[in-house]
C-alpha positions as CSV (number, residue, x, y, z in Angstrom):
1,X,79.0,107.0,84.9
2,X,82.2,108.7,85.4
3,X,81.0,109.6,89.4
4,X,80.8,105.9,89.7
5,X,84.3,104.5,88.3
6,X,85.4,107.7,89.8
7,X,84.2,106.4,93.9
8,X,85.4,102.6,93.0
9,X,88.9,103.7,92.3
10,X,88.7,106.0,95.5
11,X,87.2,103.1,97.2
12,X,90.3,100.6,96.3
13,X,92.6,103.4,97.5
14,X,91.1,103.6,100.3
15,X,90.8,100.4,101.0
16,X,94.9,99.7,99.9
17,X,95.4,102.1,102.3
18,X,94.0,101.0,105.3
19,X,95.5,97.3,104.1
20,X,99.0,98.9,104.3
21,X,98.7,101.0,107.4
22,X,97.2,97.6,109.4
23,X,100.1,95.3,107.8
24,X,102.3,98.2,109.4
25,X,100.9,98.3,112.7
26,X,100.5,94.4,113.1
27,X,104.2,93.8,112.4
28,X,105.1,96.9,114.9
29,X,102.8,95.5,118.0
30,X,103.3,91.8,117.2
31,X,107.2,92.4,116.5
32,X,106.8,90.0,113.0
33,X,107.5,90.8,109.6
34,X,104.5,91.5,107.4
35,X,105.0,91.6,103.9
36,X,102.2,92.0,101.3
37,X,101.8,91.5,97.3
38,X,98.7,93.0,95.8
39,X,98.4,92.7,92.2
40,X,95.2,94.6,90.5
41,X,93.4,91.9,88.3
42,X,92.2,94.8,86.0
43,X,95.4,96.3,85.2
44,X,97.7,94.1,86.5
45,X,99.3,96.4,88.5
46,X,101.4,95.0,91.4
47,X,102.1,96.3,94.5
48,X,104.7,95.2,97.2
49,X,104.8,96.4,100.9
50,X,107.9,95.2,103.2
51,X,109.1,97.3,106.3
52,X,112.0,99.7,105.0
53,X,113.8,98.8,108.7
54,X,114.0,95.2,108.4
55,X,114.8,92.7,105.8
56,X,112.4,89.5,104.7
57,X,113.7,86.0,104.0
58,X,112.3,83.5,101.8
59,X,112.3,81.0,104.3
60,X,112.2,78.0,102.2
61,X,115.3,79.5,100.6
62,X,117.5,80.0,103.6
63,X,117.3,76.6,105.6
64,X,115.9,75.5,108.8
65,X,115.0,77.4,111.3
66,X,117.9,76.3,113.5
67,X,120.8,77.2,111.0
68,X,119.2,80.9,110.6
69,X,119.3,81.2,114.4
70,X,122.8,80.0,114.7
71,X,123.7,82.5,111.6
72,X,122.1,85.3,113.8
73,X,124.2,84.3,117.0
């Protein structure tokens, strides 16, 4: 019993893993940013990925797409 909790947790690992590295590499070759919130029904356990190098807006929160653009420029 224990070999078998034992491979599901290194299943969801595994599978958190490859999650994060695939958010990573999708936001580096299509220049977007990715950020993801997993949140582990059993334990409830949350976990947040955002690029370290850029920072992510709550869109709804910040305007229209034209006033961020002019606040870049």
């Amino acid at each position: 019993m224990t070999t078998k909790i034992k491979k599901g947790s290194q299943r969801q690992s595994r599978r958190k893993e490859t999650l994060l590295k695939k958010a990573h590499k999708m936001g580096i070759l299509c220049d977007v940013d990715v950020a993801l919130y997993l949140q582990i029904r059993k334990s409830g356990r949350r976990i947040t990925y955002k690029p370290i190098n850029r920072q992510c807006y709550n869109t709804s929160m910040e305007g229209s797409n034209s006033e961020r653009q002019s606040r870049k420029d």
